[in-house]
C-alpha positions in Angstrom: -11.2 -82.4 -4.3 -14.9 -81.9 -4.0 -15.0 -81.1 -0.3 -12.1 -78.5 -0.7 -14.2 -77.0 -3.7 -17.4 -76.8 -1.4 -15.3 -75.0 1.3 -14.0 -72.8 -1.2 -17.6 -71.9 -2.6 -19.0 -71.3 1.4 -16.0 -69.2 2.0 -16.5 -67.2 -1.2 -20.3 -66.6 -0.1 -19.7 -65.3 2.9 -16.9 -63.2 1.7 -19.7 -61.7 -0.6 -22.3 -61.6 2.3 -19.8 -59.6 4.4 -18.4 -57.3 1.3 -22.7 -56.8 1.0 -23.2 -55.8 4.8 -20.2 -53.4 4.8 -21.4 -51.7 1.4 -24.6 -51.4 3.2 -23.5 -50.0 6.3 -21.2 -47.2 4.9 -24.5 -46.6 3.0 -26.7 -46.2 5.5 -23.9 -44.2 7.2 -23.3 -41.8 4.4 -27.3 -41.4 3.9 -27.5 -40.1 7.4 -24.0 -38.1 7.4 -25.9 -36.1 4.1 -29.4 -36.3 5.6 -28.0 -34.6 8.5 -25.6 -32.1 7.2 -28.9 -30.6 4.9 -29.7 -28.9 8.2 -28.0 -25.6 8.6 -28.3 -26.6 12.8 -25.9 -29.4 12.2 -23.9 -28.1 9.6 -23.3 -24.5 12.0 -23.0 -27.0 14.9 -20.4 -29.1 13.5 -18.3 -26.3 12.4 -18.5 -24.8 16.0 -18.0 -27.9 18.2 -15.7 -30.4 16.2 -12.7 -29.3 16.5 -12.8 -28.4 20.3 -14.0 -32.0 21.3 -11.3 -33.7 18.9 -8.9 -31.3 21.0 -10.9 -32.7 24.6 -10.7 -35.9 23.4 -7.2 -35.6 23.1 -6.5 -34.5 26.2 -8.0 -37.7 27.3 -6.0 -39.8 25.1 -8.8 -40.8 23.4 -9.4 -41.1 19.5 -11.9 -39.1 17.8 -14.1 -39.2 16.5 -15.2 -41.8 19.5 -15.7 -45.0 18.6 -18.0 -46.4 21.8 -19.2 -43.3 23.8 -21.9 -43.5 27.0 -24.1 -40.6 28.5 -25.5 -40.9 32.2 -27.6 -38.8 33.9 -28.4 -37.8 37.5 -31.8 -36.2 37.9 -31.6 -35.2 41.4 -27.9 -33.5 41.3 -29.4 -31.9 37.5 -26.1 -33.3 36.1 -24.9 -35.3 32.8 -21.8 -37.3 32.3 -20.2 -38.4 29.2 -17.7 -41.2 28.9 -15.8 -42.9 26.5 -13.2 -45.7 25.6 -11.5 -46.6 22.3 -11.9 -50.5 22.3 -14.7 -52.5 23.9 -12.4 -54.1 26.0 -11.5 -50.9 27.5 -12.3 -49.2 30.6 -14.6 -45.7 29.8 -12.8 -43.0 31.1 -14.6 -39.9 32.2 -14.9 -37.3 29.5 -17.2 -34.0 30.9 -19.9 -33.5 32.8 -22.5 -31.8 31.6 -25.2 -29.4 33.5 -29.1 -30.4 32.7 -30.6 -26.9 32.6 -34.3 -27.6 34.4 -36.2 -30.7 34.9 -39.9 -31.6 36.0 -41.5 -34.0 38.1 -40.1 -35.5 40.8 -37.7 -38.7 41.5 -38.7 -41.8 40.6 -39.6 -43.3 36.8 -41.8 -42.4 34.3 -45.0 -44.3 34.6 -47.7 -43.1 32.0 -48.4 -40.4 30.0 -49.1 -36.8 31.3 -47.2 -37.8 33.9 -44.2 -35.5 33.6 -41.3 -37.7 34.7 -38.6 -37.6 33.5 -37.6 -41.2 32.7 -35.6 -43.6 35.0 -33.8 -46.6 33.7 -31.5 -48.0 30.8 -31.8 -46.6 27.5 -30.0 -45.8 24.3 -30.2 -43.5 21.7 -33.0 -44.1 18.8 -33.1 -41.2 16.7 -31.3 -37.8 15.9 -33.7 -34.9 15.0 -32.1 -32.2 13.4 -35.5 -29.9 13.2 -36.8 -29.9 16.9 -39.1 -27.2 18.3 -35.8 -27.6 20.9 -33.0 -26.7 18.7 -31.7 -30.5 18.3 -33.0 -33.2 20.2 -31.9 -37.4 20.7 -34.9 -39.1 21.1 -34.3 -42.1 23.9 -36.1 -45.6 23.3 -38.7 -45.0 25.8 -40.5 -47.0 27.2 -37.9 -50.0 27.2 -39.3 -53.4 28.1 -39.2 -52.5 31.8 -41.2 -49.5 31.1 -43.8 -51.5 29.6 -44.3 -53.9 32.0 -44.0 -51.8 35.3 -46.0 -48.8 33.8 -49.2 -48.4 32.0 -49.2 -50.7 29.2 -51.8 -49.0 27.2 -50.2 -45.0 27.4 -46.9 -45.5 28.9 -46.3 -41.9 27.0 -43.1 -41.5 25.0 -41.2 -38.9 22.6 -38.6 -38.4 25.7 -35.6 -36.0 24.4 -31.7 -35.0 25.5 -32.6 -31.8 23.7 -32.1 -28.1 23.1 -34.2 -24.7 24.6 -33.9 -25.1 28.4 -37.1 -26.2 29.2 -38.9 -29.5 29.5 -42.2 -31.7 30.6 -40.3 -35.2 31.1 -37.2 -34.6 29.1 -33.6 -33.5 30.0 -33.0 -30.3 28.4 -29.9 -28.4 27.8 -28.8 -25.3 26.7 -28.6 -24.7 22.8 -25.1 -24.4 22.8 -24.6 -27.5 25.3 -26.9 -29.2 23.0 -25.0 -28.7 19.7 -22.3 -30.3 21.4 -23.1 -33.4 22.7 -25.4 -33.7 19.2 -22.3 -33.3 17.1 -20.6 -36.1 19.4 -22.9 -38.7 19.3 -23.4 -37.8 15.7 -19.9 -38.4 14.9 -20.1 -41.7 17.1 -22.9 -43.2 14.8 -20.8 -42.2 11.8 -18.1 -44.0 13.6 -20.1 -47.4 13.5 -21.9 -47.3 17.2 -25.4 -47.7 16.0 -27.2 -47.8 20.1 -25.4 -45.2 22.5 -26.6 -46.0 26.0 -28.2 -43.2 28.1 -28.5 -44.4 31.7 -30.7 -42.3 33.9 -31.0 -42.5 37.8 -32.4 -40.3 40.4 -29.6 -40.0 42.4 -25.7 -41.1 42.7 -26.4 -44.1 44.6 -23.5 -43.0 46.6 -23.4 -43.0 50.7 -25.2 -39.2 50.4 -27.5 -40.1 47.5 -28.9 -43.1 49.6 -29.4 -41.1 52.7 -31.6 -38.9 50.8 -33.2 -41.9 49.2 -33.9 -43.6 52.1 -35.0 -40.2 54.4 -37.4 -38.9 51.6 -39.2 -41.9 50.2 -38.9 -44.6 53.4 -42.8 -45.1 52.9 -43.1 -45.3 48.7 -41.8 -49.0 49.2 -42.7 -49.6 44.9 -39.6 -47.0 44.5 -37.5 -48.6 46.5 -37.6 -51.7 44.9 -37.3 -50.1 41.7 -33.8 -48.9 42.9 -32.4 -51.3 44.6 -32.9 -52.9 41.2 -31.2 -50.3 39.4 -28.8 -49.8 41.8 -27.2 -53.3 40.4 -26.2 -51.7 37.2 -25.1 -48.4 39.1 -22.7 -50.1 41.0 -21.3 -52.6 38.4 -20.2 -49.5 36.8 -18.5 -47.7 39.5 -16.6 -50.8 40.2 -15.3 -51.7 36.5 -15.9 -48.8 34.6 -17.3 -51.4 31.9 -21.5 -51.8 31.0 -23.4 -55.0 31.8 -25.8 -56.1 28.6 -29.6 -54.5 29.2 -31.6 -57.6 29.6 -34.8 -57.9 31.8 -36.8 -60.8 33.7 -40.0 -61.2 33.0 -41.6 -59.1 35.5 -39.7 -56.6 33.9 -36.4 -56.1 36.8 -33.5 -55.5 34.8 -31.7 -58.4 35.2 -27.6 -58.4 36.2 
């Protein structure tokens, strides 16, 4: 009779634990719903945009708003795509692709600061700023651990954006209207309980074309190379599932797969 009263009290305690972390969650959730909506950006956004991506997701046979959403990004073909699924089981399914408006530097990662590179590599989403200089910006978690091992460890740089305004020193802009758009979506998806949407940037489509070009205009920069062969390992797991590996790294800070 003891034991089954012991197993009753641990269940009730982590009944309570869980009924504490789900109170908790909706209000963190509903602080950053209000915090956001305050902004006359969002709140004009929101009323612009929501409707016509409930109606594109839709069309997709997807739910909205998303529950698991995932943006990657092509610097040398200046393009954006966003994908989707409604379980994590699932398969994403390709939602739009988006058109990044300018970008500087050249191929390759981002390496320190001043350097002007736009980033390369396996990121997520850290913070929503509804005030940017930019119109609206997503700040990415740059520099990952990667970053910080391969680049300079003392001013690796940082405050890398999917932002607003069309124009950029290491960022990947967008248009304002583009910009409202994919803010509202990945808004909505935070709201919708996915806390890290992953942002995966590469140089190229590490297609048969992209790895001609690769392999044509950087056969000497041998430290590049290596870098993407590396991340050509996550590139290609997606292609041939549709489905995202876990972002983990080796100690010499190669993203390990």
């Amino acid at each position: 009779m003891m034991y089954i009263k012991q197993i009753r009290n641990v269940v009730l305690s982590l009944f309570a634990v869980c009924c504490f972390l789900s109170a908790k969650a909706q209000d963190d959730a509903s602080t950053f719903r209000n915090f956001q909506f305050s902004f006359t950006r969002v709140s004009q956004a929101w009323a612009k945009c929501n409707d016509s991506l409930r109606k594109m997701f839709e069309e997709k046979g997807l739910a909205y708003p998303p529950k698991d959403i995932f943006i990657r990004a092509f610097k040398g073909q200046n393009e954006m795509e966003l994908w989707a699924r409604d379980v994590d089981t699932a398969q994403y399914k390709m939602v739009k692709l988006y058109r990044v408006c300018a970008l500087s530097g050249i191929l390759g990662p981002k390496r320190y600061e001043g350097d002007r590179q736009v980033p390369e590599g396996l990121y997520f989403i850290d913070d929503f700023n509804p005030k940017s200089d930019f119109y609206l910006s997503l700040l990415l978690n740059y520099p990952n651990y990667s970053d910080m091992i391969l680049g300079d460890k003392q001013r690796p740089g940082g405050d890398v954006y999917i932002h607003g305004g069309c124009v950029t020193i290491g960022c990947l802009p967008m248009t304002d209207p583009v910009i409202q758009e994919i803010y509202i979506l990945c808004m909505n998806a935070k709201l919708n309980g996915e806390n890290y949407i992953p942002v995966h940037i590469y140089p190229v489509r590490f297609d048969r074309r992209g790895l001609n070009f690769l392999g044509r205009q950087y056969a000497a920069d041998t430290t590049k190379q290596r870098f993407w062969v590396n991340l050509k390992g996550d590139y290609d797991y997606f292609e041939r599932t549709h489905k995202l590996l876990p972002v983990m790294y080796t100690p010499d800070g190669k993203y390990a797969f």
